[in-house]
N, C-alpha and C positions, 0 to 999 in steps of 0.2 A: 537672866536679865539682859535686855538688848542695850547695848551702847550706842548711844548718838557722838557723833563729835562737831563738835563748835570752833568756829574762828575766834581766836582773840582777841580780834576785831571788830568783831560783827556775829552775834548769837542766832541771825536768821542767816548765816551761811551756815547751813549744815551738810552732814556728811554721815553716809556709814562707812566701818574701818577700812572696808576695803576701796571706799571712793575716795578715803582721806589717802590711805597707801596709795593709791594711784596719782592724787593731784599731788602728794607732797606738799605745797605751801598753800593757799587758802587764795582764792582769787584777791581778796582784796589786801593783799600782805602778810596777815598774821599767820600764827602756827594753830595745826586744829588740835584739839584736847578735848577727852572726854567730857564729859556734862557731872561725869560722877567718878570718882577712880573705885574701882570694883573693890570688894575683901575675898582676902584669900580664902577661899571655901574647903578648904583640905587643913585638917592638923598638920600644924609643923613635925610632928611624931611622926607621921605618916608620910612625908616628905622627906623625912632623914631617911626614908628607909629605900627612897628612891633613887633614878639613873636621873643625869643631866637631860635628859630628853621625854623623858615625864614631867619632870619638872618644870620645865620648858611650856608642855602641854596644858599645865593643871595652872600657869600663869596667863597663858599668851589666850586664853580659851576666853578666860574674862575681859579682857579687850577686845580683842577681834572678831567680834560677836555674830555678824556674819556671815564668818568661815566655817563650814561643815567639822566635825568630828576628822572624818576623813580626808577632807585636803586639806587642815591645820595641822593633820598628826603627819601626811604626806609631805610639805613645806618641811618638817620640825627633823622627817628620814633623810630627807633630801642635804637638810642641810649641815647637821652635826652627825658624819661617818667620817669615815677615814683622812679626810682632809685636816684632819687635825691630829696632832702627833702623840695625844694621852686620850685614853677612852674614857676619861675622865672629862675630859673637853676643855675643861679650868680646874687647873691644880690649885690647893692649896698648902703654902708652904712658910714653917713656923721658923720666926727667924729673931733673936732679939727681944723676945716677948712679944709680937705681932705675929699676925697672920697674913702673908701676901698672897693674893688672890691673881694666882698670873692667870691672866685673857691672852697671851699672846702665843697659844700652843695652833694654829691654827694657818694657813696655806701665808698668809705674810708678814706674820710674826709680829701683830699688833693687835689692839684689843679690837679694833673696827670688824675684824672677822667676826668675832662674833655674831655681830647684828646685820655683816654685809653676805655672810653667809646665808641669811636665811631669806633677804629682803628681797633679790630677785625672784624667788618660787613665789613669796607674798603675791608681790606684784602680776606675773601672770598668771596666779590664780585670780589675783583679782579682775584682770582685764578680759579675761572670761569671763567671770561672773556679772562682766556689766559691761556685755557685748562689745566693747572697743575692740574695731578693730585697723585702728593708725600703729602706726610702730611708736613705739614708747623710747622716747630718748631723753636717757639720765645725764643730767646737765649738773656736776656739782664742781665747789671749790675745795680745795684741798689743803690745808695746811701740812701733809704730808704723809698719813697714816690713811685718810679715806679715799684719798682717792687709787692707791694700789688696791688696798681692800674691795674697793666698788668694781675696779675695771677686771680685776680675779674672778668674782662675783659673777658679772654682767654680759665677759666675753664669750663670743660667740652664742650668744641667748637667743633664741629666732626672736622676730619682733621686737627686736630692741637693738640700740646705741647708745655707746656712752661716750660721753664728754667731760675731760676733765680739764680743769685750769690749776696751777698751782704756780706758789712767787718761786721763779727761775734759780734766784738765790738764799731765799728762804726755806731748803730746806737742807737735810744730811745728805752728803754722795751717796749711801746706801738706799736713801728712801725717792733720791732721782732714779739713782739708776733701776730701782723697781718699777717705776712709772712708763722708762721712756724704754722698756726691755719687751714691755707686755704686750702677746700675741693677740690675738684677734682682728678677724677683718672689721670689727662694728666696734671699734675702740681708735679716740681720739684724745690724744697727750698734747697740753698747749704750756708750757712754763711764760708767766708774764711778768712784763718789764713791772711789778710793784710787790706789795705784801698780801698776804691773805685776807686779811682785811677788805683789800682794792678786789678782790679776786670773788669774793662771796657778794659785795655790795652790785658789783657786776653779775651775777647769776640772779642774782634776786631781782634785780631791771628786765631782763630778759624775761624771767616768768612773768614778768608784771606789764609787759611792754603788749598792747593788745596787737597794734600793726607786726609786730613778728611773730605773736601768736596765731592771726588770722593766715599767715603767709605759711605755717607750719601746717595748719589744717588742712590747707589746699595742696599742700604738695605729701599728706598722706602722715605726718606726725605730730606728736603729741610732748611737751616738754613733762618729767618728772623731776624727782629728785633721792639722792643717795645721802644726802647730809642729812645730821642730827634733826635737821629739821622736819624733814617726814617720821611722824610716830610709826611707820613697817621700820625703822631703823631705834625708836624708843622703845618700845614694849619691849623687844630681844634683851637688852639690855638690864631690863627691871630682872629677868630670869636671874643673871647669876648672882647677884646678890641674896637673892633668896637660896639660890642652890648654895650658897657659902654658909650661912644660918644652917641649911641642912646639914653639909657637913660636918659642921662642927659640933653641933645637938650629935651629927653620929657617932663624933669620936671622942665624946665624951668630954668636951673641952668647955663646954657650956651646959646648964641646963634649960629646958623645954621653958617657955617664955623669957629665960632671961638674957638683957638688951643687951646690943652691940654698938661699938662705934665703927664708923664707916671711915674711911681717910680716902679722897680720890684727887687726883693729879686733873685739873679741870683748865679749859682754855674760852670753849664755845657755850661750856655747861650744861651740855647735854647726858653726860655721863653720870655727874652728880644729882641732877634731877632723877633719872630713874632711881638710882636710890635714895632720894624722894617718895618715887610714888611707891617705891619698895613699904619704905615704913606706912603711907597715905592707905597699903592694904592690909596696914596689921601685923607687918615684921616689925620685931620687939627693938626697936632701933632708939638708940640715945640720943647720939649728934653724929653730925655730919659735917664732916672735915675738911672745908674746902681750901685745894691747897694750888695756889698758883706763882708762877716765877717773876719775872723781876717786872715784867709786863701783870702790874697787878690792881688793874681795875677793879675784879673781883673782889678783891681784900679791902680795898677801899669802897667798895658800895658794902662792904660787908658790916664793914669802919664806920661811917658816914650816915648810908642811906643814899648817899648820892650815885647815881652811877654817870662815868663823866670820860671818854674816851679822847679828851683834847691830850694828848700828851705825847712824850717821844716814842715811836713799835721800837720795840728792843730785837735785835735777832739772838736767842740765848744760845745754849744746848741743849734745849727741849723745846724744840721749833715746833712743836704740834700745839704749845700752848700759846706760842709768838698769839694773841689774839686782842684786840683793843674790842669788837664790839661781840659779845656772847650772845648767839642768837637765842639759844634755849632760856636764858633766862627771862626770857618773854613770857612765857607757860607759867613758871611759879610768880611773876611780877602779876597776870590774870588772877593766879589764885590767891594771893594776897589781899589784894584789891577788892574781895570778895565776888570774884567773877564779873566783875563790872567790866564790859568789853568796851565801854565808851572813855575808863578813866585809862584804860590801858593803851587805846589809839590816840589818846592826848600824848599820854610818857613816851609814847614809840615815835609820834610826831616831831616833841621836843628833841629825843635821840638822833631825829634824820635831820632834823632843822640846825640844830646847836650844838649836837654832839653828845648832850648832857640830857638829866632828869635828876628828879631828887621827890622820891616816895613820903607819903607823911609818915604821922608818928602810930597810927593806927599800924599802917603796913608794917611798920620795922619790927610790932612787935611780932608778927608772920616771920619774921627770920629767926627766932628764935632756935631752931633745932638745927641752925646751921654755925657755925665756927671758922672765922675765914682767916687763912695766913699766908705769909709767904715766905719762898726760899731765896737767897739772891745767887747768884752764881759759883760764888765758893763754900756756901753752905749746898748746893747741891753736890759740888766736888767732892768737897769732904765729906759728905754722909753715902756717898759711893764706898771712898776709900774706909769707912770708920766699920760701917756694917761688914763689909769685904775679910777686914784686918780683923774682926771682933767675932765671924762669926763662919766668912768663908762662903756667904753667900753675896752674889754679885746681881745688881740691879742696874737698870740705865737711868737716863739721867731725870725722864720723868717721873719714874717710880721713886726717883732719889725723892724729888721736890716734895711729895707726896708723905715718904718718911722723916723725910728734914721738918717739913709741919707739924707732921706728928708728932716726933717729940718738944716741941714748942708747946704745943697742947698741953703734954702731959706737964708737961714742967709751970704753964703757966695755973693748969687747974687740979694737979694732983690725982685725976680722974686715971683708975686703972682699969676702967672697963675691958673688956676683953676686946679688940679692935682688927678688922678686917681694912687691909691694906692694897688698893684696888692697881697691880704692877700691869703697866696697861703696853708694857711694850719689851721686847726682847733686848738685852742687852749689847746680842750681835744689831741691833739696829743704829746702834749709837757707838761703833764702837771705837772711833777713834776717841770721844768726851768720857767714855768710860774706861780705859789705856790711860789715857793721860791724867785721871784721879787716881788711880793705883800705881803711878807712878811708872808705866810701861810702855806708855810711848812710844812710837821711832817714827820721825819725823820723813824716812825714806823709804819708808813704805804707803800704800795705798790705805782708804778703810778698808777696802775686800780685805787686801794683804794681811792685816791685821787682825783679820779673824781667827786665822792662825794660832796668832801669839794669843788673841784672848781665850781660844779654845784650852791652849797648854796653860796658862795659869790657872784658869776657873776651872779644869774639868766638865764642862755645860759643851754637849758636843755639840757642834757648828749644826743651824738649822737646815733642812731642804731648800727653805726660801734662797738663804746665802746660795750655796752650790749652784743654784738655777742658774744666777744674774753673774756668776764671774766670769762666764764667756758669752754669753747672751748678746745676739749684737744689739745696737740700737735700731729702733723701728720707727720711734716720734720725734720729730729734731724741732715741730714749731713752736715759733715764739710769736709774741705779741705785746704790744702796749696796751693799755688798761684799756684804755675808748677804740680799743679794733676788736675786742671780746664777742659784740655780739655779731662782727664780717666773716669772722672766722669760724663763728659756729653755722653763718650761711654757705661759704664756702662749702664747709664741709658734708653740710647734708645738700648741695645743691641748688639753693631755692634764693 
C-alpha cells in the first residue's frame, strides 16, 4: 500500500515520503503525517527472530513507500554498521525489574543516532529520486543531543550543509563541546544568546520566510530539516521500539501478543510519539509513560488538556528536555482531533498567538493510552543514586527522569506490566549531574576529567565519543542573538 503524507495544516498539501523527507516541515507550518499509519505485516514471532536491520527494514518499508527494496535496505546498510559500538545497535538491559532500552550505543552517545544515522542516506536518496539538484541545507535547533547527532550524520555529505543553533548556555560542557569540536567543511556551530525554545521558533521562521527562501533558490539551496520534525528522523525511531517487543518475545521475558508499558524521557515529543505509532501498527502496547522534568508542560496538558507554555524555562540537568513548546505534539493533537487539519491550525494559531490552547473533552479522551508525570530535580538525583546503590547500574539524568516516573506509575496504579524503559543517553554525557548524585563529585575537576572517575566506579568503559573531544580543538566559536539567526545563516551560505 502507497503512503501519502498530509500537512497538519492543510490536507491538499501533499507529499510522498520521500518529498516529506526532503521538505522536512510543510510549506505552510505544520508537520506532515501519514493519511493512515501502516500495520505491522510480519508476526512479531517472526521478528524476534530477527537482526536490528531487518527490523529496521520490515518497519520503515511501510512508511516510505516510495523507497525501492534496494535503496531502503541500502540507507538501513549504510546506516546501522560499525558506527555503533554493540551489533546489537540497542541494547537491552534489565535493571530493577525494568527493561532499559539504551539508544545511545552509537557515534555520540545519544539516542538521536539512531534516527540521525540513517536520515542523511534518506534524504539523498530522496533528492535523486526527485531530481533536486540545489544543495540541501539542514537548518536545525538543538537542545543539545540533535544537533551533534545531525552534524556526525551530515558532515562532509556532497550536496549538503548543515546548520546548527543551539542556547550557548543551555546546554552540558560535554554536549558543547561535541558541537563546537565537529570536523567538516559544510558544518556550521552557532550557540545563541537564548533558550531552545528561541532557537527552534527561529528555524521555523526561516523555513517559513518566502523572501529568504526565494533568495536560497537563487543562489543554488534548498532549506531542510534534522529535527523531530521531519518524519526521515520519525519513522527510525518507531523501529526500536518494536525491535525491544522483539527481544524480549526472544528471551522469553514476554509472551507472543502480551502488552508492554513504554516509559520515555520526552521534551519536544517526538520520541514518545513514535511509540505511538509503534502501538498505532499493532505492537501489543498498554500505556505510555510520558515522563518530563521540572519544565513540565507536558504533564500539565497531560493533567488539564490544556497545553500553555506561559511560564518560567527551567534550565535542569536534563537540558535536552529544558522544552516549553513540544513541536511533535502537533501530529498526535491532528490525530485526535480526528484529522481535522482546520481544528488543528486554529490550536497551533492559539499556540503562536497566546501561547496556550486547551483541546475538548472529545479529544482528551484520545489521550487515554498515555500517562503523564514528572520528576523534579532531586527526584532525578536520587533515582540516579537509588538505582546505582540498589543494583549497580548507572543512568544519566534523563534516563533518571524517565525511571523516577516510572515508579510513580507503578505506585500510583499497581500496574506490573512488563515495561520497556527508553535510556536515551550515555551517562558519560552528563557526567558531572551524575558524579554528583552518587556522591562523587570533585568540584576541581573538569566534566572530560571526570570521566575518569566515573569510569572507575561504574565499570561502563568511557565511550569513543568521549576520547575524540578531550583534545579536539575548537572549530565553531559563533555566537548570536535571537533576531541575528536568520544574518548568520546568510553569512554563511553567502547570499
Amino acid at each position: 500500500m502507497s503512503i501519502t503524507y498530509v500537512s497538519t495544516r492543510d490536507k491538499n498539501n501533499t507529499a510522498t515520503a520521500s518529498q516529506a523527507v526532503l521538505q522536512g516541515l510543510a510549506k505552510d507550518g505544520g508537520l506532515y503525517v501519514p493519511t493512515a499509519v501502516p500495520a505491522l505485516d510480519v508476526p512479531l514471532s517472526d521478528l524476534s527472530q530477527m537482526d536490528y536491520r531487518q527490523i529496521a527494514y520490515e518497519v520503515m518499508k511501510l512508511f516510505l513507500t516510495d523507497y525501492t527494496e534496494e535503496e531502503l535496505k541500502g540507507c538501513i546498510a549504510a546506516a546501522y554498521d560499525d558506527k555503533f559500538d554493540t551489533p546489537e545497535i540497542a541494547e537491552l538491559k534489565e535493571a530493577d525489574g525494568a527493561y532499559y532500552l539504551e539508544l545511545f550505543h552509537g557515534r555520540t552517545i545519544a539516542f538521536k543516532d539512531m534516527a540521525l544515522s540513517i536520515l542523511p542516506h534518506l534524504m539523498i536518496t530522496a533528492a535523486r529520486k526527485n531530481a533536486i539538484k540545489d544543495d540541501i541545507v539542514i537548518l536545525t535547533a538543538t537542545s543539545g543531543d540533535t544537533g551533534k547527532a545531525a552534524l556526525a550524520g551530515f558532515a562532509d555529505v556532497a550536496g549538503t550543509k548543515i546548520i546548527v543553533f543551539y542556547p550557548k548556555d543551555g546546554v552540558s560542557d560535554i554536549q558543547k563541546r561535541q558541537m563546537v569540536t565537529q570536523k567538516g567543511d559544510n558544518t556550521f556551530v552557532v550557540g545563541i544568546d537564548g533558550n531552545f525554545d528561541q532557537a527552534q521558533t527561529g528555524v521555523k521562521q526561516m523555513f517559513n520566510d518566502a523572501a529568504l527562501n526565494e533568495a536560497m533558490s537563487r543562489a543554488g539551496y534548498r532549506f531542510s530539516s534534522a529535527n523531530s520534525i521531519n518524519i526521515g528522523r520519525l519513522v527510525p525511531q518507531i523501529v526500536y521500539y518494536v525491535a525491544s517487543y522483539a527481544r524480549l518475545l526472544k528471551d522469553g521475558k514476554i509472551t507472543d501478543g502480551q502488552a508492554i508499558n513504554i516509559t520515555v524521557p520526552t521534551g519536544n515529543f517526538g520520541n514518545i510519539l513514535a511509540a505511538y505509532y509503534a502501538k498505532e501498527m499493532g505492537l501489543p502496547v498498554h500505556k505510555l509513560i510520558c515522563a518530563s522534568n521540572e519544565n513540565k508542560v507536558l504533564f500539565d496538558f497531560f493533567s488539564s488538556g490544556t497545553y500553555d507554555k506561559n511560564r518560567d524555562f527551567i534550565l535542569t540537568s536534563s537540558p535536552s528536555m529544558d522544552i516549553l513548546i513540544s513541536s511533535n505534539l502537533e501530529r498526535l493533537i491532528y490525530r485526535i482531533c480526528g484529522n481535522d487539519d482546520k481544528k488543528n491550525a486554529e490550536l497551533m494559531g492559539a499556540l503562536s498567538a497566546g501561547g496556550k490552547y486547551e483541546i475538548s473533552d472529545s479529544m482528551k479522551q484520545g489521550l487515554s493510552d498515555f500517562y503523564g508525570g514528572f520528576a523534579t530535580e532531586e527526584e532525578t538525583s536520587a533515582e540516579i543514586a537509588r538505582l546505582f546503590d540498589q543494583t549497580g547500574y548507572i543512568i544519566d539524568t534523563h534516563t533518571a527522569v524517565a525511571s523516577a516516573v516510572y515508579g510513580k506509575y507503578r505506585k500510583d496504579t499497581g500496574d506490573d506490566t512488563p515495561t520497556v524503559i527508553a535510556s536515551t543517553a550515555s551517562p558519560y554525557k552528563f557526567t558531572r549531574s551524575v558524579m554528583r548524585a552518587i556522591g562523587k563529585d570533585d568540584a576541581n575537576k573538569s566534566d572530560l576529567e571526570l570521566t575518569d572517575d566515573l569510569c572507575a566506579v561504574s565499570g561502563v568503559a568511557i565511550p569513543p565519543a568521549i576520547d575524540e573531544i578531550k583534545n579536539a580543538p575548537v572549530r565553531h566559536t559563533t555566537t548570536c542573538a535571537v533576531d541575528e539567526m536568520q544574518d548568520t545563516v546568510k553569512n554563511f551560505l553567502g547570499i
